[in-house]
Structure formats: structure tokens, C-alpha cells
C-alpha positions in Angstrom: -5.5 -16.1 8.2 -3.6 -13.2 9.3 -4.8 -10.5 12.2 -3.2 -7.6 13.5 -2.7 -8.1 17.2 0.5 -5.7 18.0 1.9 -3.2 15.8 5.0 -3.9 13.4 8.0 -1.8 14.3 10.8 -1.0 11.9 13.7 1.0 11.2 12.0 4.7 11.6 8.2 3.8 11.5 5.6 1.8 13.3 3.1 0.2 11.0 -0.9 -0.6 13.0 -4.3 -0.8 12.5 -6.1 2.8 12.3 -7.8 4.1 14.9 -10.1 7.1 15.7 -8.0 9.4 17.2 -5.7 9.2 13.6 -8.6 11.2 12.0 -6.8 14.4 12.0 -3.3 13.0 10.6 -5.5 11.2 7.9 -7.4 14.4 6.5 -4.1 15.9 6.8 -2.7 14.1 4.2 -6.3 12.9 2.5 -7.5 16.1 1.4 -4.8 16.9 -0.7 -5.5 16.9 -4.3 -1.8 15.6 -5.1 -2.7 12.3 -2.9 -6.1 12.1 -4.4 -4.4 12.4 -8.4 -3.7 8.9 -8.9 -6.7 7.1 -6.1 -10.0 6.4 -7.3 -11.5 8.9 -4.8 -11.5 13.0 -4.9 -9.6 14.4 -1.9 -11.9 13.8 1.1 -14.4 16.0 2.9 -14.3 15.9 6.8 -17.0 14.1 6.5 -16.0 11.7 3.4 -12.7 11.0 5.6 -14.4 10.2 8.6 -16.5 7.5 6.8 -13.6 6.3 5.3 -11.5 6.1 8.7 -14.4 4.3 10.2 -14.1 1.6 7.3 -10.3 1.5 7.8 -10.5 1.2 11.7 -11.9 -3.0 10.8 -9.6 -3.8 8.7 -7.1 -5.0 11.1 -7.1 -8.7 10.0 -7.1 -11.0 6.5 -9.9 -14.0 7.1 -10.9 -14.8 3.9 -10.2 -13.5 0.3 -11.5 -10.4 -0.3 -10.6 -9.0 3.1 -8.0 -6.1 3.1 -5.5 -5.5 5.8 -5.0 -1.7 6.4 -2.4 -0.5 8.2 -1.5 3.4 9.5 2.1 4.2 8.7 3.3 6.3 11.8 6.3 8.3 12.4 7.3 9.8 15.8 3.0 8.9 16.5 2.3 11.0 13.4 0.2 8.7 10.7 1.7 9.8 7.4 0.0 7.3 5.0 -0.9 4.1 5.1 -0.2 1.0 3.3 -2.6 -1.9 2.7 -2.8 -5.6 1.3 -5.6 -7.3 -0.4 -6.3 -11.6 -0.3 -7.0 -11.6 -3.8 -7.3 -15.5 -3.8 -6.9 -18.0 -1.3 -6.7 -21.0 -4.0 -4.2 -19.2 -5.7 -2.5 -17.8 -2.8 -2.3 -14.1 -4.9 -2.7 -10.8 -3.0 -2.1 -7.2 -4.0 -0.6 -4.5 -2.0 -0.2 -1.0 -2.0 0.4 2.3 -0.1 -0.3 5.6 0.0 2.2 8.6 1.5 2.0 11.8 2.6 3.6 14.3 0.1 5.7 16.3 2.7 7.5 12.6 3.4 8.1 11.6 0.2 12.1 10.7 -1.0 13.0 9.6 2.4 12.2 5.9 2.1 9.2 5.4 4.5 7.2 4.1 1.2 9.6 1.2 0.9 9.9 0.7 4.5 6.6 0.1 4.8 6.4 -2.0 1.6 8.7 -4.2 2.5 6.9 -5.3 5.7 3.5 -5.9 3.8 5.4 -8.0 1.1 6.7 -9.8 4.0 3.4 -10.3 5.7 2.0 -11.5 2.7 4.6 -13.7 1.5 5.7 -14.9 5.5 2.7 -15.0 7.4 0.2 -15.3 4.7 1.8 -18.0 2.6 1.0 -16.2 -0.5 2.7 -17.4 -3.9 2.4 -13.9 -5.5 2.3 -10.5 -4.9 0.7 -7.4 -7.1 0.5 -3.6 -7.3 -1.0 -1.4 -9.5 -0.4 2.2 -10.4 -1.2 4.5 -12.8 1.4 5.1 -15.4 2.0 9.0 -14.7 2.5 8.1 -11.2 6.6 7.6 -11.8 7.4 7.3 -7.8 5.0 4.6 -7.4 6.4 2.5 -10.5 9.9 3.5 -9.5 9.5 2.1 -6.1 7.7 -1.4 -7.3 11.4 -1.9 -9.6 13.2 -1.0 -6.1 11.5 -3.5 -4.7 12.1 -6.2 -7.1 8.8 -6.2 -8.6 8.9 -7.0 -12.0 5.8 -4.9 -14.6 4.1 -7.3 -16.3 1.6 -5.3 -17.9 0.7 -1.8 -19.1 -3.0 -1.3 -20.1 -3.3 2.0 -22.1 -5.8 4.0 -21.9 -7.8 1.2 -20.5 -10.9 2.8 -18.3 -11.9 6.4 -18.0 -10.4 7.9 -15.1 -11.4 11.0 -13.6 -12.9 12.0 -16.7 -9.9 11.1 -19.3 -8.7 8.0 -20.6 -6.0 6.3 -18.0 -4.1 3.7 -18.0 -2.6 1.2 -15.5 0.9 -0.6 -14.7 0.7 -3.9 -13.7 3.9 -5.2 -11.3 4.4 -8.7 -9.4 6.5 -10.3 -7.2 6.9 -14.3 -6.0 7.1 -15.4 -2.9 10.4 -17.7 -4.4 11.8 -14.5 -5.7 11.3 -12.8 -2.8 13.1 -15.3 -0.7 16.1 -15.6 -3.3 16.6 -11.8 -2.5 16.7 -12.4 1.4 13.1 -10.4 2.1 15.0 -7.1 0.8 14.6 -4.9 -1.8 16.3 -4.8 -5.0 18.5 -1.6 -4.8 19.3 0.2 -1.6 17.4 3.2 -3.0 15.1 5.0 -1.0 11.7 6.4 -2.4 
């Protein structure tokens, strides 16, 4: 089990559980068609984001597989994305993160910042054995940053499911939690995303 109970600090950002004065940073960066491209949702309504934060707002804690842990990725008290991590299976200790950034912050390394702390919670304080993301294949930044991290693809499903109304595909990465500690918790290159 893992719950959130303080807020993880790093370099530049603090990483927490949402909460429902972040509704205004979140349609900020929700609404936005370029965020919405690659997610399984449109870019959110007021209304459609205010559901969604209330959702968000309870998932402060992994109990059970099948929970999701979502945390607000602030800078300065700003949310500007958020990054989240699934308990896929508790027999086979597999979870699957991911994280989504607001356009305006991209290329400055908060992504992998914030990566790196949800790989460590799974793989530190989860005791998971492995770790996956997922992206769509168009979606070069997210892949790019998986490699930084030392994620190795496993997978690429083409044209797969209909997405959006068009055939789409999916990149499959992973990560073990022996690799992970062979590489000190870090990421593979120094490169920021």
C-alpha cells in the first residue's frame, strides 16, 4: 500500500494530491486541444473538468490493484500537469505510469522530474517488479522521454484500435525495478524533456 500523506518535493517542483482550488490551473492546461491529441478524452468543458478534478481529488493513495495514484505537478504553486501511477497487479507487482504537461512548460525537464519520482514510488515504496507507459506513436516527446528514462519499448501495436475516429497505434515501454536500481534511481541521459 502506498498513500499520499505529504507532498514530494524536488529539484524545481512539488508533486501532491489535487485539490479543489487547482480547478483553474487544470482547465488551463485541460482545455487545450494539443493536451487532449494524444488522451482518450476531448479537451474538457468547465464542467467535464470539474468532474474530472473531483475524481482526481481521491486518488491520493494505491490500496489495492486497480487503484491509481494522481498527483498535481506544481511549480512556484502553479499545477502545470500532473503525473499518475496505476497498480496494474499486486501478484505481479506491475504498475504503469504516466504524465501529462502543460504545453507552455514543455523542454524544460519538469516531465522527467516528475517521472522520476513516480518510478521511484513505484519501484521504492510500492515494491513493484516492473514499470509501464504507454503513448501513442505520433507523440515523439512522450517516447523520447520513456528512452531518457531508461525505459526500454517493447512493443509497437499499429494501427491497433480506432482512436479519435482514425486508426492509432500504441508504444509500449518498460522498466524493472533491478534495472532501475543498477542505474542508481536516475535517468538514462542527462537530457531534459
Amino acid at each position: 500500500m502506498l498513500e499520499m500523506t505529504t507532498p514530494i518535493t524536488t529539484e524545481r517542483l512539488v508533486l501532491r494530491p489535487f485539490t479543489q482550488a487547482d480547478e483553474d490551473d487544470m482547465y488551463a492546461f485541460e482545455s487545450l486541444p494539443e493536451v487532449a491529441r494524444y488522451l482518450f478524452n476531448e479537451p474538457r468543458s468547465r464542467e467535464d473538468n470539474a468532474r474530472e478534478l473531483a475524481i482526481r481529488c481521491g486518488q491520493t493513495a494505491l490500496r489495492d490493484e486497480g487503484d491509481t495514484l494522481m498527483l498535481a505537478i506544481t511549480l512556484d504553486g502553479t499545477v502545470i500537469g500532473y503525473t499518475l501511477l496505476i497498480w496494474l497487479s499486486k501478484t505481479h507487482q506491475q504498475g504503469e505510469f504516466g504524465y501529462v504537461l502543460h504545453p507552455a512548460y514543455g523542454g524544460k525537464g519538469y516531465a522527467t522530474e516528475a517521472a522520476v519520482e513516480m518510478l521511484r514510488l513505484g519501484f521504492e515504496e510500492l515494491g513493484l517488479h516492473r514499470i509501464i507507459g504507454r503513448c501513442d506513436p505520433r507523440n515523439a516527446g512522450s517516447a523520447q522521454l520513456m528512452h531518457r528514462l531508461g525505459m526500454r519499448q517493447e512493443a509497437h501495436f499499429r494501427e491497433s484500435e480506432i482512436f479519435k475516429g482514425e486508426w492509432g497505434g500504441e508504444l509500449h515501454y518498460a522498466l524493472l525495478e533491478s534495472e532501475w536500481r543498477a542505474a542508481g534511481g536516475k535517468p538514462a541521459a542527462s537530457h531534459r524533456a
